[in-house]
One Martini backbone bead per residue (centre of mass of N, CA, C, O) as a GRO file, in nm:
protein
  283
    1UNK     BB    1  14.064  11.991   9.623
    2UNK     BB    2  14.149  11.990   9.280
    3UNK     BB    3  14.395  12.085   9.131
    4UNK     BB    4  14.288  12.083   8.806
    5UNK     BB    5  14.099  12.347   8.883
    6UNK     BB    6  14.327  12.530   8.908
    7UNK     BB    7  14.387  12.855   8.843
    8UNK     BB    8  14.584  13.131   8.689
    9UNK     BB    9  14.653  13.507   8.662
   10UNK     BB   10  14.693  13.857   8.628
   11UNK     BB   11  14.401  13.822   8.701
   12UNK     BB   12  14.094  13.727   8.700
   13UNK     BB   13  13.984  13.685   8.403
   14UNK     BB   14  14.242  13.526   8.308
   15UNK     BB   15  14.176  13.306   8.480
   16UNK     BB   16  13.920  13.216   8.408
   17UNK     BB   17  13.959  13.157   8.116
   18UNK     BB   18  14.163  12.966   8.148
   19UNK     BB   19  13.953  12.761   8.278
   20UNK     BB   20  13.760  12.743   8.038
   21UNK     BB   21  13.929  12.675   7.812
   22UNK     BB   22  14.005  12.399   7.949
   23UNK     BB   23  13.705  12.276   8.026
   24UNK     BB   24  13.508  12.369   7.786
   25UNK     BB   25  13.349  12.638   7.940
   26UNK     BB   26  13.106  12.818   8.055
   27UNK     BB   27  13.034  13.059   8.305
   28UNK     BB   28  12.736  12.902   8.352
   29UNK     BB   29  12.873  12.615   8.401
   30UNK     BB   30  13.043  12.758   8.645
   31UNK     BB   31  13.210  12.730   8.977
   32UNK     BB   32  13.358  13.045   9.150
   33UNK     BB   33  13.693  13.074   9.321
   34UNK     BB   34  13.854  13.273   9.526
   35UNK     BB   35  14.185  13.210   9.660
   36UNK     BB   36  14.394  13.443   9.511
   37UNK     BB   37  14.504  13.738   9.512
   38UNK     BB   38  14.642  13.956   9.352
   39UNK     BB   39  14.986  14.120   9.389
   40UNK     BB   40  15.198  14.364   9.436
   41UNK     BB   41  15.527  14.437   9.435
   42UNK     BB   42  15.812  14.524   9.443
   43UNK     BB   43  15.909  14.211   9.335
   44UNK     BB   44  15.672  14.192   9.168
   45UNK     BB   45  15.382  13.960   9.138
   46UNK     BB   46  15.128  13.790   9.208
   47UNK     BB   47  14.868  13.550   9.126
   48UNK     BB   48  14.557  13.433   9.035
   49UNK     BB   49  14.352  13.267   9.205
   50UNK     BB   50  14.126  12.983   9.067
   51UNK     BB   51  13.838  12.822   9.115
   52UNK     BB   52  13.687  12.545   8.864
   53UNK     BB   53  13.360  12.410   8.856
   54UNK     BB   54  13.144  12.187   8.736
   55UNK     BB   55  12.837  12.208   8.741
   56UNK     BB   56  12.588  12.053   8.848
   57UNK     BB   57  12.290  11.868   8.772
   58UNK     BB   58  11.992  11.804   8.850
   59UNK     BB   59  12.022  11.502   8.931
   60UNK     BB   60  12.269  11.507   9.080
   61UNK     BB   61  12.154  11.702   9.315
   62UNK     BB   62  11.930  11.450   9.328
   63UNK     BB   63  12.131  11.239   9.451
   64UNK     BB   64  12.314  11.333   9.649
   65UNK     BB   65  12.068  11.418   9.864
   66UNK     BB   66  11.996  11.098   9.876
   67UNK     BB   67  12.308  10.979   9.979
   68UNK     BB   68  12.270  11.175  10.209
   69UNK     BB   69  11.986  11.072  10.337
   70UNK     BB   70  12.072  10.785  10.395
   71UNK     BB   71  12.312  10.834  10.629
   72UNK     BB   72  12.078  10.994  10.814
   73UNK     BB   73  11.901  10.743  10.784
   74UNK     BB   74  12.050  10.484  10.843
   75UNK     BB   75  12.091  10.374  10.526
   76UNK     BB   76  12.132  10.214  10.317
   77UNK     BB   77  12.209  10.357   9.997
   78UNK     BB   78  12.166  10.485   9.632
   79UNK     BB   79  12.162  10.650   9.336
   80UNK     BB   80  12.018  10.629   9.037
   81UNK     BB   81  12.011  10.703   8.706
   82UNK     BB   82  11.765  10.657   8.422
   83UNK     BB   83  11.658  10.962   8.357
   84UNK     BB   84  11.661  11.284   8.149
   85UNK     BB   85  11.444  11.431   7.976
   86UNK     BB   86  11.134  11.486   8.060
   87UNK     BB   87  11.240  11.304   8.355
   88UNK     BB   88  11.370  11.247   8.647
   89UNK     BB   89  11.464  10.936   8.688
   90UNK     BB   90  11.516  10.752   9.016
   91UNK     BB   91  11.699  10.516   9.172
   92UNK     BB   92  11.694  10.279   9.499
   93UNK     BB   93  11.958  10.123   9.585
   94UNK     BB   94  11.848   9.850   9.857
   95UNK     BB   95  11.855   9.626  10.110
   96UNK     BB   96  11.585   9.839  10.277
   97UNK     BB   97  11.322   9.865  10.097
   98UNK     BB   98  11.137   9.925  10.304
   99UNK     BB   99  11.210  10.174  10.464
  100UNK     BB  100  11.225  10.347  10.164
  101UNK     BB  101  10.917  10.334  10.110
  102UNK     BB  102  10.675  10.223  10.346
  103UNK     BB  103  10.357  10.296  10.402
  104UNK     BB  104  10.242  10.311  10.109
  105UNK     BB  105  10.520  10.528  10.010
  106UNK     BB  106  10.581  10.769  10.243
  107UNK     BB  107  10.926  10.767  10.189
  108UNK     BB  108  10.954  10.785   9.895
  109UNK     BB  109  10.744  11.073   9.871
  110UNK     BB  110  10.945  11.229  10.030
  111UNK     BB  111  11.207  11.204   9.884
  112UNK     BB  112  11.072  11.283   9.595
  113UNK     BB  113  10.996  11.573   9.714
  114UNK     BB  114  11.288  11.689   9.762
  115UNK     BB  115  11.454  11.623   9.517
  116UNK     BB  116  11.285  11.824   9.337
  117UNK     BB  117  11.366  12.035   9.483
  118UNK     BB  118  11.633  12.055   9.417
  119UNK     BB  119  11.667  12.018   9.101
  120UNK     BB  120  11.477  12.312   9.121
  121UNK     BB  121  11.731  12.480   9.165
  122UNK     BB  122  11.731  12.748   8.933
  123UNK     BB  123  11.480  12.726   8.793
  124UNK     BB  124  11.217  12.778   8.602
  125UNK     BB  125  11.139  12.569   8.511
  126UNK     BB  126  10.950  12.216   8.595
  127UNK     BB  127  11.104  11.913   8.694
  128UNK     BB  128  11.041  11.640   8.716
  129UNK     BB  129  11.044  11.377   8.995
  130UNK     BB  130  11.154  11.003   9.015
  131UNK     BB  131  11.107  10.780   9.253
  132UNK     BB  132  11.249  10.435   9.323
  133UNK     BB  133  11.174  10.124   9.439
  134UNK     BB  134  11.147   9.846   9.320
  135UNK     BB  135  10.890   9.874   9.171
  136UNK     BB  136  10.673  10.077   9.320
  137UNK     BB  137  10.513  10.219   9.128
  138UNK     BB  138  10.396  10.010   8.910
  139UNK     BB  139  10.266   9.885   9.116
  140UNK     BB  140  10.063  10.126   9.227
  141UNK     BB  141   9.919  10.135   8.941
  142UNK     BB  142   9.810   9.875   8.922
  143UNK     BB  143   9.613   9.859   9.145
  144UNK     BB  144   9.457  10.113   9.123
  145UNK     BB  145   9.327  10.012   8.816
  146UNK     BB  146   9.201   9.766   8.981
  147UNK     BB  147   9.025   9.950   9.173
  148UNK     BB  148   8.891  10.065   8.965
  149UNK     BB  149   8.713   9.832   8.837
  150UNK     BB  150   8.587   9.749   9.096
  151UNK     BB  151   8.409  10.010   9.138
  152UNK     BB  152   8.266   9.976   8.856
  153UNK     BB  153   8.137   9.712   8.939
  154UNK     BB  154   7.965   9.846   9.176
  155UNK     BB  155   7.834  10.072   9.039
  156UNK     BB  156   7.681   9.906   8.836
  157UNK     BB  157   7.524   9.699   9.056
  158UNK     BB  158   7.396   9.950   9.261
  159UNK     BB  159   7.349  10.213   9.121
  160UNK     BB  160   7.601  10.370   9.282
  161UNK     BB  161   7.779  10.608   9.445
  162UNK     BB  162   8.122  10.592   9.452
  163UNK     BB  163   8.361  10.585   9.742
  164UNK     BB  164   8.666  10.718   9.784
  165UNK     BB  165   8.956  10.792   9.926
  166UNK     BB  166   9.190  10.994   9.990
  167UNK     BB  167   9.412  11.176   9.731
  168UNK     BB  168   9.651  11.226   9.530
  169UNK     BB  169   9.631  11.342   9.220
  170UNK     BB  170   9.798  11.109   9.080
  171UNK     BB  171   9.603  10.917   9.168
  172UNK     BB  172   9.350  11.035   9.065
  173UNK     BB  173   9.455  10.994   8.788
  174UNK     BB  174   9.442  10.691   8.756
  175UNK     BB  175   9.167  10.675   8.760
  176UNK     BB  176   9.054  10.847   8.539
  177UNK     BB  177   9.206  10.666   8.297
  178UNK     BB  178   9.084  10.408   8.354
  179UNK     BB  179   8.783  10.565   8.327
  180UNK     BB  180   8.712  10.716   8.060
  181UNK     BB  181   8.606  10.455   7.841
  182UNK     BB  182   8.373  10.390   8.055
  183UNK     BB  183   8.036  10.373   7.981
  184UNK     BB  184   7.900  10.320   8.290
  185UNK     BB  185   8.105  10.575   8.388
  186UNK     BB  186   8.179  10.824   8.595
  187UNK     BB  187   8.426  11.115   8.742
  188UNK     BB  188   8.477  11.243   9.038
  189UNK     BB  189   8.586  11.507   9.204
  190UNK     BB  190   8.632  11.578   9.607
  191UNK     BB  191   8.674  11.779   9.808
  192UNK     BB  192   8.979  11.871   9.993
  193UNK     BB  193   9.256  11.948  10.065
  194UNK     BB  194   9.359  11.631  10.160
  195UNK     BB  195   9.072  11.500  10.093
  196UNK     BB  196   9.059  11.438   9.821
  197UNK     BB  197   8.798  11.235   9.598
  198UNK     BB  198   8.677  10.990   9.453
  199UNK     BB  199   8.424  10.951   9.236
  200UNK     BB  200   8.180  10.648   9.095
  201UNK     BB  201   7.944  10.700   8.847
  202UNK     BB  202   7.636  10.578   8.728
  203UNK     BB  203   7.443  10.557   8.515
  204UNK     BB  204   7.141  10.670   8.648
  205UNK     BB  205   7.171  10.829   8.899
  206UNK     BB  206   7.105  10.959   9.155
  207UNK     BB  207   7.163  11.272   9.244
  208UNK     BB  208   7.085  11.238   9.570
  209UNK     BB  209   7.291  11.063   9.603
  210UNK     BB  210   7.537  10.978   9.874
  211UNK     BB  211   7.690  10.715   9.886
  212UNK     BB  212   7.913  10.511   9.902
  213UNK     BB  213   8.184  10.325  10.019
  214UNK     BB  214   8.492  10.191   9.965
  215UNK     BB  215   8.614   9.974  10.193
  216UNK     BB  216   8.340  10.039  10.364
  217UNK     BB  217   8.066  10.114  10.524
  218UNK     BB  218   7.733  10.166  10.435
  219UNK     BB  219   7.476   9.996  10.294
  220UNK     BB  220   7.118   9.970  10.177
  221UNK     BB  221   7.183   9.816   9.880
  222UNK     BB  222   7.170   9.487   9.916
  223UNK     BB  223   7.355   9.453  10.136
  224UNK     BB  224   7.691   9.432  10.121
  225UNK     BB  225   7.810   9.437  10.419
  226UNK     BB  226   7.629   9.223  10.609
  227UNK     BB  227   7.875   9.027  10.670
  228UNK     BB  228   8.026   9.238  10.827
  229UNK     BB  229   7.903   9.269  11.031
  230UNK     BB  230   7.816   8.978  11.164
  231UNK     BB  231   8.124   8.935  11.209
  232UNK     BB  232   8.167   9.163  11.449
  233UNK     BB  233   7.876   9.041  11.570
  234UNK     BB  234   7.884   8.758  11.616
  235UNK     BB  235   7.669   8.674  11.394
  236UNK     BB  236   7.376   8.891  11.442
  237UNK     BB  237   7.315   9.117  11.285
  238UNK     BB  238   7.426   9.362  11.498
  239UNK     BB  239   7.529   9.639  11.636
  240UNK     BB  240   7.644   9.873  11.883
  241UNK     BB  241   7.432  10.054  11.936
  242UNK     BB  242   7.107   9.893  11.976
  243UNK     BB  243   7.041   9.558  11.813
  244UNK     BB  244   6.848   9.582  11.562
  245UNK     BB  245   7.038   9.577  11.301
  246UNK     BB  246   7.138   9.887  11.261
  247UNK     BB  247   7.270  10.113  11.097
  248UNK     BB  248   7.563  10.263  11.192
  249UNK     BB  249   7.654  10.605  11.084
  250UNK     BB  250   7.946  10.625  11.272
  251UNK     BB  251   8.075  10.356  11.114
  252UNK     BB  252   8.059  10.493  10.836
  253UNK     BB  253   7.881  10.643  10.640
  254UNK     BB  254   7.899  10.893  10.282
  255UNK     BB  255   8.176  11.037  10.370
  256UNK     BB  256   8.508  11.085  10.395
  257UNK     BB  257   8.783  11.055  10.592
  258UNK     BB  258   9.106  11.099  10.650
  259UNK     BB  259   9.136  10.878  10.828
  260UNK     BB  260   8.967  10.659  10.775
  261UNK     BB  261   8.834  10.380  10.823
  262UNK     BB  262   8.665  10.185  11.101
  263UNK     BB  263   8.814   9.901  11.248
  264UNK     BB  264   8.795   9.818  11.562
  265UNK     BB  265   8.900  10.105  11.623
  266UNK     BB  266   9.095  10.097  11.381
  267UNK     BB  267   9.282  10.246  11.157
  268UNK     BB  268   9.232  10.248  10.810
  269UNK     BB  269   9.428  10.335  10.541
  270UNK     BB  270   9.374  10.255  10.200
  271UNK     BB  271   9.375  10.535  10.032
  272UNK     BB  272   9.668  10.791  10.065
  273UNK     BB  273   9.927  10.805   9.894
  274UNK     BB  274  10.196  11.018   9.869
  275UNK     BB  275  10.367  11.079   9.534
  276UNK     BB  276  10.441  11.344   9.476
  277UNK     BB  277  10.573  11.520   9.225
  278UNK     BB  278  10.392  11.630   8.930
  279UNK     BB  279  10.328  11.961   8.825
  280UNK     BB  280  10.066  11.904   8.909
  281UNK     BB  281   9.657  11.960   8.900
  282UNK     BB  282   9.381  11.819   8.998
  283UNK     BB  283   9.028  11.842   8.951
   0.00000   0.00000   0.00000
């Protein structure tokens, strides 16, 4: 404990006063600690001791917990903080950059949903907490929004509705701003949480077709797959179903599952990387 913290009164108000007087805050910005009670004696009375320190800010306690939390999890590195306007934006700093990530950005969605919620805690409002490494956010902003352009140019391709992987909701909310200005689609999610996904529908689409999954599963029309069958089953254009070149529909479907498309046995998600707290809810 910090000595230069430590005040003395002869009774407690006048110590905490002292106390706020000398480090120039209010009551409300300082956590106060009695370290020992003043007491009449025969001759004279001892004086009343406070600690008083001043409160972290919301950004510093979720600092802290990230510098706690690289420790735990035996990882170089520590937070720093970039922006507290309108939401506090943390940088995490580490030669381990790839650990502190993770599989498309789940350990760093973790950090960030955490910290998130230590910074909000005792605030009445809600503020975003934004945590990145190594510009990891921008770069999957960046992809998102490519995969947003090419999902576009395949439903007006083959005017069927495309069917996006399961994502949450910021993820989902860049598909959506993405493609909100293309006169050729237009975008809505479907299904539920976790499974919510975005499907772009082509103007002048069947209402009701099922649509295509954007890659993977089979597509009837143009047979824009057919290569990928092809290559699978040994050059022959057949499925492992039946021999006759029928689409197996155990392997595609029209509509997605949580765990990702299946490709050779092995499970595949494509996009479904939970971004941490948005703040926010997208229909």
């Amino acid at each position: 404990m910090e000595e230069e913290n430590v005040f003395f009164g002869k009774t407690e108000e006048e110590a905490i006063q002292n106390a706020l007087m000398a480090l120039t805050l209010t009551r409300d910005e300082v956590d106060i600690t009695i370290l020992e009670e003043g007491k009449k004696k025969l001759f004279g009375s001892t004086k009343w001791k406070v600690s008083v320190t001043p409160k972290k800010s919301d950004s510093e306690r979720a600092i802290k917990f990230i510098d706690g939390l690289m420790k735990i999890l035996g990882v170089e590195g520590e937070g720093e903080l970039v922006s507290e306007d309108d939401s506090i934006k943390i940088e995490i700093k580490t030669p381990s950059s790839a650990k502190v990530i993770g599989k498309r950005g789940d350990v760093l969605d973790a950090i960030q949903c955490l910290a998130g919620a230590v910074a909000n805690i005792g605030r009445d409002e809600y503020k975003k907490v934004v945590v990145d490494c190594e510009n990891y956010r921008v770069q999957r902003e960046e992809t998102l929004v490519n995969l947003a352009m090419k999902v576009a140019a395949k439903a007006k391709e083959t005017g069927r509705k495309v069917i996006l992987e399961p994502m949450n909701p910021y993820e989902r909310r860049i598909i959506h701003s993405a493609l909100v200005d293309n006169a050729d689609v237009k975008t809505s999610s479907e299904g539920k949480e976790p499974a919510r996904y975005v499907v772009v529908i082509p103007e002048g689409a069947d209402p009701a077709d099922r649509g295509i999954r954007y890659g993977g599963g089979h597509d009837n029309h143009k047979n824009f797959d057919r290569n990928r069958d092809n290559r699978r089953n040994g050059g022959r254009g057949r499925d492992s179903r039946d021999g006759r070149g029928r689409n197996d529909r155990r392997s595609g479907g029209s509509r997605p599952s949580s765990g990702g498309a299946k490709r050779g046995g092995k499970k595949e998600i494509i996009f479904g990387t939970f971004l941490g707290n948005s703040g926010k809810t997208e229909e």
